[in-house]
N, C-alpha and C positions, 0 to 999 in steps of 0.2 A: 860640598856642604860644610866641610870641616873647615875652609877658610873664614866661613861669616863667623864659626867661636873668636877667630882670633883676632879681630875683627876689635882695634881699641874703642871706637865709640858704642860697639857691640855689650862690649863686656861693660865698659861705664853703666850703659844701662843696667845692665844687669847689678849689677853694684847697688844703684840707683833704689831698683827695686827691692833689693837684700836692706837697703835703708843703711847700706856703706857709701853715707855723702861724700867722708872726704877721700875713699880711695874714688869715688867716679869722680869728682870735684879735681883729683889731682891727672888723671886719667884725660878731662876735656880740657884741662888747661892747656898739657904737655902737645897735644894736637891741634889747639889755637895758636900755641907760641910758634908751631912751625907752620902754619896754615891760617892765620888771621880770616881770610877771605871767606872759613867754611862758617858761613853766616848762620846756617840753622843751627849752630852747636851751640849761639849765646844763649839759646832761650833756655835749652835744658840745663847749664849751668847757671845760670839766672835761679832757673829753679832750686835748684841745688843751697844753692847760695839763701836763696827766701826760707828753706827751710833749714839752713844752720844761723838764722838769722844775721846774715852777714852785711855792715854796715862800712868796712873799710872803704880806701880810694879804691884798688881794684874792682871789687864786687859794686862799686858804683857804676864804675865804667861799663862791667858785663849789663848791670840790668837797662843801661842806656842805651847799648848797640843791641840790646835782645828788644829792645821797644820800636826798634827801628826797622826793627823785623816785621812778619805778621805771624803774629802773635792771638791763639784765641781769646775772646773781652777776658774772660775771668782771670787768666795769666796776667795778661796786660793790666786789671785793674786791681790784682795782687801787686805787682812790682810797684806800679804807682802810689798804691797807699803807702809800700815800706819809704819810697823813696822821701815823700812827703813825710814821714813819722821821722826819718833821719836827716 
């Protein structure tokens, strides 16, 4: 049981929840940069990102491979409006 604390996408969340964006923010990146492939992790940084309101090229690119996901409507129709408003 004590492995799932240690557990980095684990604790992201939790960060997440604490409403510490940019330590999970930095937390899902460092585990995409070595794992590109772990496709469920754009959305929740997507999210992360929507609610630091994050407009760069990176955070473009997240919420574009988090749409490519499946994503539930309201997620997907959060990212869409930010992307359109930038």
């Amino acid at each position: 049981m004590m492995r799932v604390f240690s557990m980095p996408t684990f604790r992201a969340w939790i960060y997440t929840l604490c409403g510490k964006y940019d330590v999970a923010g930095q937390i899902y990146e460092k585990v995409l940069e070595r794992n590109p492939q772990r496709l469920s992790l754009y959305p929740a940084l997507a999210d992360i990102y929507l609610r630091q309101r994050r407009c760069d090229e990176y955070a473009m690119k997240v919420y574009k491979k988090a749409l490519e996901t499946s994503l539930p409507n309201r997620q997907r129709q959060a990212i869409l409006g930010f992307i359109v408003q930038n």
